[in-house]
C-alpha positions in Angstrom: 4.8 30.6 -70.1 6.2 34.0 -69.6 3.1 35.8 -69.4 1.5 33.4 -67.0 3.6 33.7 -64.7 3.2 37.7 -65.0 -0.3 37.1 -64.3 0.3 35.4 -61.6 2.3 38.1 -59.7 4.5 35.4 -58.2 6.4 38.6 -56.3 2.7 39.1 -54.6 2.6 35.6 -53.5 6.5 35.3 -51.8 6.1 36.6 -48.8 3.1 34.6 -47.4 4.8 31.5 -49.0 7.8 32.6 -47.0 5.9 32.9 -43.9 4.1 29.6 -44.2 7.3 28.0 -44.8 8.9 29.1 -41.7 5.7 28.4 -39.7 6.0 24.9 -40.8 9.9 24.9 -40.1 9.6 27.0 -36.4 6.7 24.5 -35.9 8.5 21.3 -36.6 11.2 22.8 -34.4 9.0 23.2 -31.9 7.9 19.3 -31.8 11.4 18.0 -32.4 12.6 20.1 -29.2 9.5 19.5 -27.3 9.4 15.4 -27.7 13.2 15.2 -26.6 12.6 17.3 -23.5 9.6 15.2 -22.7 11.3 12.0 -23.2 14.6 13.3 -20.9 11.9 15.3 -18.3 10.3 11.1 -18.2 14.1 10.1 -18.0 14.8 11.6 -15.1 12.1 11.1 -13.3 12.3 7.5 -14.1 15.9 7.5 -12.8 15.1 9.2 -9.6 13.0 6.2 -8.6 15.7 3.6 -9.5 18.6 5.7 -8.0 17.2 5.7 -4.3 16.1 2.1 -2.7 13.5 3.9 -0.8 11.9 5.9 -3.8 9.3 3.2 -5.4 10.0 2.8 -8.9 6.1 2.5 -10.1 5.1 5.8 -8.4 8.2 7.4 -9.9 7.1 5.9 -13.6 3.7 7.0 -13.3 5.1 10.4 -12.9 7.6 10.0 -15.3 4.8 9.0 -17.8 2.9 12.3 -16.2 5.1 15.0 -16.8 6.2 13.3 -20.7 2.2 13.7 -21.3 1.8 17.4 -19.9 5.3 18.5 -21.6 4.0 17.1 -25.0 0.1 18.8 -24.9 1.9 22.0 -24.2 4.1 21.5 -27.1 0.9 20.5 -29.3 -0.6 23.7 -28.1 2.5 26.0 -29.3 2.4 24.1 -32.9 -1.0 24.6 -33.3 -0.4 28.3 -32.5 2.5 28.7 -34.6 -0.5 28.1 -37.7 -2.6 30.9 -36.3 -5.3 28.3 -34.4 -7.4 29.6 -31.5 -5.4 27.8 -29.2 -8.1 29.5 -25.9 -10.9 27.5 -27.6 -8.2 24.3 -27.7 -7.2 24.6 -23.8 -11.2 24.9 -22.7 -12.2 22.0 -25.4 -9.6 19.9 -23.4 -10.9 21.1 -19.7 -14.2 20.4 -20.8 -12.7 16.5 -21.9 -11.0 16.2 -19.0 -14.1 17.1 -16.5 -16.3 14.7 -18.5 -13.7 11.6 -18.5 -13.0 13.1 -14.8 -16.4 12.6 -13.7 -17.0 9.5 -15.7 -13.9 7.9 -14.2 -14.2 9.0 -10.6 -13.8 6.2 -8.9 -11.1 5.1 -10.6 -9.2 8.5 -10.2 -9.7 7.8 -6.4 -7.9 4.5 -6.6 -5.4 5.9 -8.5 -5.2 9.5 -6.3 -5.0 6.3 -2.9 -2.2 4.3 -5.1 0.0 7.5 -5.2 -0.2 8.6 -1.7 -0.1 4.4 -0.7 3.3 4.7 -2.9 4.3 7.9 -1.6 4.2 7.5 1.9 4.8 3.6 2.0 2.8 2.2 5.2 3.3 -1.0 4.2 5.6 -3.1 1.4 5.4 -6.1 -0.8 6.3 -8.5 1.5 4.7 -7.3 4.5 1.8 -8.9 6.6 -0.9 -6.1 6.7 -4.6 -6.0 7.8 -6.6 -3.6 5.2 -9.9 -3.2 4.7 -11.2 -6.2 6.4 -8.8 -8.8 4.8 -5.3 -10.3 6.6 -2.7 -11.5 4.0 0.8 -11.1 2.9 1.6 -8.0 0.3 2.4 -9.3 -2.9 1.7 -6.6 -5.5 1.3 -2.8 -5.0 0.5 -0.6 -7.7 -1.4 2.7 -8.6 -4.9 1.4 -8.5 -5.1 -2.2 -6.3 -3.3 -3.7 -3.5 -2.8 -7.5 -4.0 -2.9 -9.7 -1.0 -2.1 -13.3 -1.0 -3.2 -15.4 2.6 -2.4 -18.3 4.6 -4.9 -20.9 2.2 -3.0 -19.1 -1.6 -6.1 -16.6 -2.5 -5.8 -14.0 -3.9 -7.6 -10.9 -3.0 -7.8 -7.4 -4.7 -8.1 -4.4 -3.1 -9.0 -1.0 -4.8 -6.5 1.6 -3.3 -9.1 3.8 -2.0 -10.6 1.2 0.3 -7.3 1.2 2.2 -5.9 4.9 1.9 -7.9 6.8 4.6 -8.9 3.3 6.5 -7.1 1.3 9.7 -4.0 0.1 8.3 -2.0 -2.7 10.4 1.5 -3.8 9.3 2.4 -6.6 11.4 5.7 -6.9 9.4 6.3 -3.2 10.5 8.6 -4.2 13.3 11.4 -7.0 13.9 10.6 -7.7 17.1 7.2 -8.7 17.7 5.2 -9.7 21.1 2.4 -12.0 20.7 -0.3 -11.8 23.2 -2.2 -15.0 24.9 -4.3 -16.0 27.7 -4.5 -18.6 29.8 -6.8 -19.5 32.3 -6.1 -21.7 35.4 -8.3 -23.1 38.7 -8.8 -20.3 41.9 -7.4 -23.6 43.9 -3.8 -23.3 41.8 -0.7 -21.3 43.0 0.1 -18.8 40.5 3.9 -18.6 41.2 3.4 -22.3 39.9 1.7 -21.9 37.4 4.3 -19.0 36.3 7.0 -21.1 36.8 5.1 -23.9 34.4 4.8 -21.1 31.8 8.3 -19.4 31.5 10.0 -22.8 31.4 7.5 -23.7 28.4 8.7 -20.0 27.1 12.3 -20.7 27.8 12.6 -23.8 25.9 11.0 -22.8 22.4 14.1 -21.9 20.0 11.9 -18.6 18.6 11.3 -16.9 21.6 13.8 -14.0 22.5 15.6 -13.5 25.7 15.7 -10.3 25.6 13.5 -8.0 25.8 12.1 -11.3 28.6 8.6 -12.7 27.9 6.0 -10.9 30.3 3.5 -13.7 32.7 1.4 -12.0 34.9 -2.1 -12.3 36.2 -4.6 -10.2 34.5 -8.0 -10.5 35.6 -9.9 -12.5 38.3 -12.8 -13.9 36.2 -16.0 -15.6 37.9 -14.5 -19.5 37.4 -10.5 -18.8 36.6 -7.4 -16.6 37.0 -6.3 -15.4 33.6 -2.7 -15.1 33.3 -1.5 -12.6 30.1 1.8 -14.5 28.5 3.4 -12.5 26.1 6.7 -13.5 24.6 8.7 -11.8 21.9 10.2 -12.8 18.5 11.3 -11.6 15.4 8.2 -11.0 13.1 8.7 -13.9 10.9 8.2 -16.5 13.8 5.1 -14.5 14.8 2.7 -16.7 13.9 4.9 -20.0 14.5 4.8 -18.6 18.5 1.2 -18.0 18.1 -0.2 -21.0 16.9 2.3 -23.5 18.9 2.6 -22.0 22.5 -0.5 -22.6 23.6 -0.5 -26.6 22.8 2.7 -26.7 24.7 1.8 -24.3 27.5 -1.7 -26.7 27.9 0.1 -30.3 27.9 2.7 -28.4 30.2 0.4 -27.6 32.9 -1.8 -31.0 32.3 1.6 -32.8 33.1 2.0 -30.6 37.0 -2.0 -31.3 37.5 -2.5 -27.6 37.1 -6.3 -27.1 36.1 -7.5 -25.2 33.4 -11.2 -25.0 34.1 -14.2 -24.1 31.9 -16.9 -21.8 33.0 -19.5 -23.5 35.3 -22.5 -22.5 37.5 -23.1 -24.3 41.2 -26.7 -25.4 41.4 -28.6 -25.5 44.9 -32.2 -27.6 45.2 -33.4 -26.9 48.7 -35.5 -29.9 49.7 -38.7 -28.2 51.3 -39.5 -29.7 54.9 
């Protein structure tokens, strides 16, 4: 046994045994260390979100989820190093991946790139009443890649991100005090400091309609067969639509009731009888 392990030269050996074993030691150092920081890097982050009301909590996971992911390739990298691997020829395999799934994923990326600056800068909030990409609802659901909108008749509608980033965005919900616009028409025979009066006691009696800041009644335009009046009383943003859908029954059996008269467009036709 003796003499086999002269032949071996087991002295010849110990170092590179030595330095394998603390590669494998340094390296599993390395991906101990690296994990924890990229789990507390994603705790923090996470925390940061949850800590502040205004911060959202899903953009603030996503980048949580981010900088774990980009914390633990860099730590792969340094292993892989640590046992004498090209890691150049690594780093450009990966940017070639990455272009490839880039490219192959492009739209999606642009949802996703929309849902972060959607999340980021906040134009509208779950709850909200927005108009987006051709669609009016109610915000229930906001996340990195779809905006989910629920209407007045319960559909559901999904919108990719990237059709509402960069687009007209309308949040109705925006303010608390809303004015809601309407136009009436009345007869060129009516007196329109009656029909005013007919109007703001209509405006004055509806429990959702504010004092203050006062509804606004004025004339607006002298069309061919009627004077339109623009009414425009204010109320907080829930009873928006309330207002909007209710006034004008009561503004119309208001003025029936005074003999006010609404008219509808009409022409006046002359026959000359020839002589």
């Amino acid at each position: 046994m003796q003499e086999l392990l002269d032949k071996l030269d087991v002295g010849q050996y110990l170092p590179v045994l030595i330095a394998g074993m603390t590669n494998v030691i340094t390296a599993a150092l390395i991906l101990i260390i690296g994990l924890l920081a990229a789990n507390k890097v994603s705790n923090i982050i996470c925390k940061t979100g949850e800590k502040y009301e205004k911060l959202d909590d899903t953009l603030f996971r996503f980048l949580g989820s981010l900088g774990k992911y980009i914390i633990i390739a860099f730590v792969i990298i340094a292993v892989l190093n640590r046992f004498g691997v090209q890691t150049a020829s690594v780093v450009a395999l990966l940017g070639a991946a990455g272009l490839a799934v880039g490219l192959a994923l492009q739209g999606t990326l642009t949802n996703l790139a929309a849902g972060v600056m959607l999340l980021l800068f906040r134009p509208y909030n779950v709850g909200n009443f927005i108009e987006a990409a051709d669609r009016f609802g109610k915000v229930k659901e906001i996340d990195l890649f779809t905006t989910i909108l629920q209407t007045f008749d319960n559909q559901q509608i999904i919108i990719p991100n990237s059709q509402i980033w960069g687009n007209q965005i309308i949040n109705h919900s925006h303010h608390s005090v809303r004015g809601v616009d309407m136009h009436f028409g009345v007869a060129y025979k009516e007196n329109t400091d009656d029909v005013r009066e007919v109007i703001n006691r209509v405006l004055d009696n509806h429990p959702h309609i504010l004092k203050d800041p006062a509804p606004f009644v004025e004339v607006e335009t002298l069309n061919d067969s009627s004077v339109d009046f623009l009414v425009r009383p204010f109320c907080k943003g829930e009873n928006y639509f309330d207002i909007l859908y209710s006034v004008p029954e009561e503004i119309k059996k208001a003025l029936d009731e005074k003999g006010i008269e609404i008219p509808f467009p009409h022409r006046k036709l002359i026959i000359e009888k020839e002589s």
